[in-house]
Structure formats: C-alpha cells, structure tokens
C-alpha positions as CSV (number, residue, x, y, z in Angstrom):
1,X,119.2,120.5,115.4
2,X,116.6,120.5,118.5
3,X,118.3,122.5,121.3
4,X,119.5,120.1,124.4
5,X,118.8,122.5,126.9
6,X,115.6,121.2,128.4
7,X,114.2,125.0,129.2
8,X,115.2,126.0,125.4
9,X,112.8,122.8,124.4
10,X,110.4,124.3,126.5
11,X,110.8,127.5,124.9
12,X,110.6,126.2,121.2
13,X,106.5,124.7,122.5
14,X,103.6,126.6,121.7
15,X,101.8,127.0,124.6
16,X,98.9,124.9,125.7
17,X,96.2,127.3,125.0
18,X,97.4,127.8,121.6
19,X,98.0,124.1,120.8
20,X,94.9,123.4,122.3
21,X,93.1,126.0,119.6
22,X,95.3,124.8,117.1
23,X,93.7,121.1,116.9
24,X,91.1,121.9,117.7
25,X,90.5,124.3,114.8
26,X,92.9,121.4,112.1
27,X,89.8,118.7,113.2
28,X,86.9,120.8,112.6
29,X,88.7,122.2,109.1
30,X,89.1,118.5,108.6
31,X,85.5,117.9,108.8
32,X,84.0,120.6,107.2
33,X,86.2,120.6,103.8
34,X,85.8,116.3,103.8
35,X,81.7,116.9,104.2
36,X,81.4,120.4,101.7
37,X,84.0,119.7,99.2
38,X,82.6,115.8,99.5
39,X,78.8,116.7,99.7
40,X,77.6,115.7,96.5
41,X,79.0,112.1,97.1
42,X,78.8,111.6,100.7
43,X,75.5,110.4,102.5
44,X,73.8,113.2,104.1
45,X,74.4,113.3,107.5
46,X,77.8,113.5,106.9
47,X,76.6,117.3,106.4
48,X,75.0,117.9,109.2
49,X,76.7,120.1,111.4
50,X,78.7,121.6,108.5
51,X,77.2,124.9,109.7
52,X,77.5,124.3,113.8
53,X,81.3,123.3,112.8
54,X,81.9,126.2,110.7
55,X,80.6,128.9,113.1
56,X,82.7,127.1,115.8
57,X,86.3,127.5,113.5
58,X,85.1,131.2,113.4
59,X,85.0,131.9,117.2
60,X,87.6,129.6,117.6
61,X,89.9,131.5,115.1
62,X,89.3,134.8,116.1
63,X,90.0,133.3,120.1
64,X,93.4,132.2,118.8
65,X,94.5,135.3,116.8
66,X,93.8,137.2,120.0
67,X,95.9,134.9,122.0
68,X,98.5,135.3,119.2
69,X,98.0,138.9,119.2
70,X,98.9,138.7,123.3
71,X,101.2,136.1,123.5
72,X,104.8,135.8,122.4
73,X,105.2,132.5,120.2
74,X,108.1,130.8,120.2
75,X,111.0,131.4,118.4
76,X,110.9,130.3,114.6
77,X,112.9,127.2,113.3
78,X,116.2,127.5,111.6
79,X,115.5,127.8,108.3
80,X,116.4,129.8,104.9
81,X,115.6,133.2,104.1
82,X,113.0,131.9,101.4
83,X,111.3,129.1,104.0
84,X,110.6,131.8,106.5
85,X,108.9,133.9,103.6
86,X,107.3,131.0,102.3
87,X,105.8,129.9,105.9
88,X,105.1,134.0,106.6
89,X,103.0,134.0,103.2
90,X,100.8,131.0,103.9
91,X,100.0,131.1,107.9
92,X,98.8,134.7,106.8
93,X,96.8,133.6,103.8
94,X,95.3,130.5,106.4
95,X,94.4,132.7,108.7
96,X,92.5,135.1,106.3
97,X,90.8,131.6,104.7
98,X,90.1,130.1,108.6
99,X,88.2,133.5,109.2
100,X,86.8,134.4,105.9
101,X,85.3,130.9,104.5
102,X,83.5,130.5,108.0
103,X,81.7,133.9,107.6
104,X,80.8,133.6,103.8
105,X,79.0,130.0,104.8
106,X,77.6,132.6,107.4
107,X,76.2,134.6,104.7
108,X,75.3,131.8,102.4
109,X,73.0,130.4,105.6
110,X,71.3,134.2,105.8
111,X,70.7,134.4,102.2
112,X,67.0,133.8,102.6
113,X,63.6,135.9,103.4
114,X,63.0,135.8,107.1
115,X,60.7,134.0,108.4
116,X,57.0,135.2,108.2
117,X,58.2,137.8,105.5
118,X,56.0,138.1,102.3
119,X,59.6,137.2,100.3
120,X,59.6,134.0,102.0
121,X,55.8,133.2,101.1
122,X,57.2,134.4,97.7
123,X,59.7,131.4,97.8
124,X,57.7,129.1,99.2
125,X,55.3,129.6,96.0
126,X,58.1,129.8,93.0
127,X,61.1,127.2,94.2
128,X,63.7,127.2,91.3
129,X,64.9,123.9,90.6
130,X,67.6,122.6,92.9
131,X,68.1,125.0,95.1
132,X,64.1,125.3,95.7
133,X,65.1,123.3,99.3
134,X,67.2,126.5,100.3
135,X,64.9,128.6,99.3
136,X,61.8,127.2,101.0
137,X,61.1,129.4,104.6
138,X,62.3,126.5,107.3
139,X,63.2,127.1,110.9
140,X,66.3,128.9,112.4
141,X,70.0,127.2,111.7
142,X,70.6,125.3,115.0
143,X,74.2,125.6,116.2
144,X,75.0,121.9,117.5
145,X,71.1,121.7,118.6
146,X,71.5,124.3,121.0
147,X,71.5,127.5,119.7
148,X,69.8,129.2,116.6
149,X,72.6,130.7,114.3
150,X,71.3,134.8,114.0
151,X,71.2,135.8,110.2
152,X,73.2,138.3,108.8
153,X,70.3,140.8,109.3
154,X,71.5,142.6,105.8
155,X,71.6,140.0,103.7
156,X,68.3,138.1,105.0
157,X,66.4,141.2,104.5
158,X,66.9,141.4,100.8
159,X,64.5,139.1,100.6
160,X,62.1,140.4,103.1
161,X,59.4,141.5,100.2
162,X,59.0,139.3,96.8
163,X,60.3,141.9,94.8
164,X,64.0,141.2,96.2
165,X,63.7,137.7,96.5
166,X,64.9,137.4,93.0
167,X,68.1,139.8,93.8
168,X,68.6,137.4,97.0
169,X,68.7,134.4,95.1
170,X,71.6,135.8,92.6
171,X,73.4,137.1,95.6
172,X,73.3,133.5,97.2
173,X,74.5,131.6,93.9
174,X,77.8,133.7,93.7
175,X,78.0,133.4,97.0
176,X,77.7,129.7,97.2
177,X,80.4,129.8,94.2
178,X,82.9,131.9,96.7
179,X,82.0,129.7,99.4
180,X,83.1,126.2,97.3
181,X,85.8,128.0,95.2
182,X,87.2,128.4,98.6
183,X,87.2,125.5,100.1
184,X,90.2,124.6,97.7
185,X,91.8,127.3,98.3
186,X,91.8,126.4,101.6
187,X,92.7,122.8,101.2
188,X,95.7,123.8,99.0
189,X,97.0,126.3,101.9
190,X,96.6,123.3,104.3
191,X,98.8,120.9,102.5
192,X,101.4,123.2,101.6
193,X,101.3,123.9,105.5
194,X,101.2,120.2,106.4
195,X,104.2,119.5,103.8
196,X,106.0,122.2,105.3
197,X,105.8,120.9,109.0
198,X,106.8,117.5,107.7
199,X,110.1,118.5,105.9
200,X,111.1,120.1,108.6
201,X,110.1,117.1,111.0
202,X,111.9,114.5,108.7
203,X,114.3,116.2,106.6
204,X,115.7,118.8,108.9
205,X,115.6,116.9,111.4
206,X,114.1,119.7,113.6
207,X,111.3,118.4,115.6
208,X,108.7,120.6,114.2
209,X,105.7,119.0,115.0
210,X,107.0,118.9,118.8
211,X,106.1,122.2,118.8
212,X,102.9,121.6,118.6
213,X,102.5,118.8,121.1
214,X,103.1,115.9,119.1
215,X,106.1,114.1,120.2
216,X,108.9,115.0,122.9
C-alpha cells in the first residue's frame, strides 16, 4: 500500500535528475535495439544514428551510476525476500549490459585501418563479400553530425599495415557476434524489468511506476 503521508510519497520518488536519466536512457535503448536487432528488415535510415545513440546511452549511463553512486535512492517497495533478489540480480546485470553493449558497438566502429594507413589501402583493394562496405577506408563516425566518434586507438591500429588487416577483420566478426548476441540479452533483461514494474503497479497495488514520474 502507497504511504498517505504526502512527504513519505515524496520520499518513495526518484529524484528528477535520476528520472530524467532514466528515460532518457529507456528511449534511446528503445531505439537502438528496434533499429540493430531490426536492421536487416528495416529501411536504412532507421539506422542511422545507431552509433550517435549508442555513444550517448554510454555517457549517459555512466552520468547516472555516478549520481547513483552519490545519491541516496529511495527506499525499496515492499516486497518478498526472493523479489528483492530477483530486482537486485537484474538492475545489476542492466547496468553491466547499458555500459558494456555501448562500448563493444564502440569497438565494432574502430575495428578498421585508420585512415591513410597502408591496411586501409589493403581493404580498399581486397573487400570480402558483405562486409567489404565496413571494410572500405570512409570518413570519421559522426556523433549526431557534430562530432567525429575517436577510434579505440588499439583496436584500429591492428589494421594499420596489410599484414593485420586480416587479424582485424576476425577480431571484428566475433565482435559483431558479441555485439548482436547482446542485444537479446539486453532485450530479455528489459522485459523482465518492465514486467516487474508492472506487477507491482497493477497487482500490488504499489504505485511503482510513480516512482519514476509516471503518475501521482
């Protein structure tokens, strides 16, 4: 039962900051699972700032783990033993997906010879099938048009010379594979954290989703 002191309500709300973070990080997850899990069907500009919205979940993840890190949250829901062990298990696991799957796209992106490199002449020269597009030397990764995404200076320079470009290429596959293979990982954690908000909204009658600005 929701507490009917009004300053206990107010105690049960996140804070603005971290509700703020909190959508704003759900739509942008939203987004880039519907246009990577989805890319092979979906027209392609639905992709287009995959990337910019992926770098932006990163530094908008680690923003809110520092706020969490120095700010009190509100006190947890009633609930069983098991619930609160349940809800402990996946927020950590989400949190480890929100900050890892950004940073392996990160790495995915890098996987290529820098520009001007004899590796990426190498490329340019031997394409292999349908990833010869990624492998071709193109300009720098725009971040929303503004900004060029830096490459992960240690991967990227695998390729620097032909002779790694071949090494480069394996190294982006499995990556690639960790980076998809993810993404339902993710998607998993999120509905088991969207079904759990909900039973507690409409079974326990507890107001959950209040907490995080949606409703009184």
């Amino acid at each position: 039962m929701a507490p009917s002191d009004p300053s206990a309500c107010v105690r049960m709300r996140y804070s603005t900051v971290a509700i703020v973070l909190h959508w704003a990080i759900a739509l942008l997850i939203a987004y880039n699972l519907t246009s990577g899990l989805l890319h092979d069907v979906l027209p392609g500009a639905v992709f287009r700032f995959h990337v910019s919205a992926g770098i932006t979940i990163l530094v908008l993840s680690v923003a809110r783990l520092l706020w969490r890190l120095t700010h009190r949250p509100p006190p947890l829901l009633a609930v069983q033993a098991w619930e609160r062990r349940t809800a402990h298990g996946v927020h950590a696991l989400l949190y480890a997906a929100i900050l890892i799957l950004p940073f392996s796209g990160w790495a995915l992106v890098s996987a290529k010879p820098p520009m001007g490199s004899a590796g990426a002449a190498w490329n340019a020269e031997h394409p292999v099938g349908e990833a010869s597009s990624a492998q071709r030397p193109r300009g720098p990764t725009m971040v929303w048009g503004v900004a060029p995404l830096p490459l992960l200076s240690q991967i990227s320079a695998i390729g620097r010379t032909s002779q790694g470009v071949p090494a480069q290429r394996e190294l982006r596959a499995r990556i690639a594979t960790f980076h998809r293979f993810g993404g339902w990982v993710m998607l998993a954690l999120l509905l088991l954290h969207v079904a759990g908000a909900l039973k507690h909204q409409w079974v326990d009658r507890q107001r959950a989703l209040a907490r995080m600005g949606i409703g009184r």
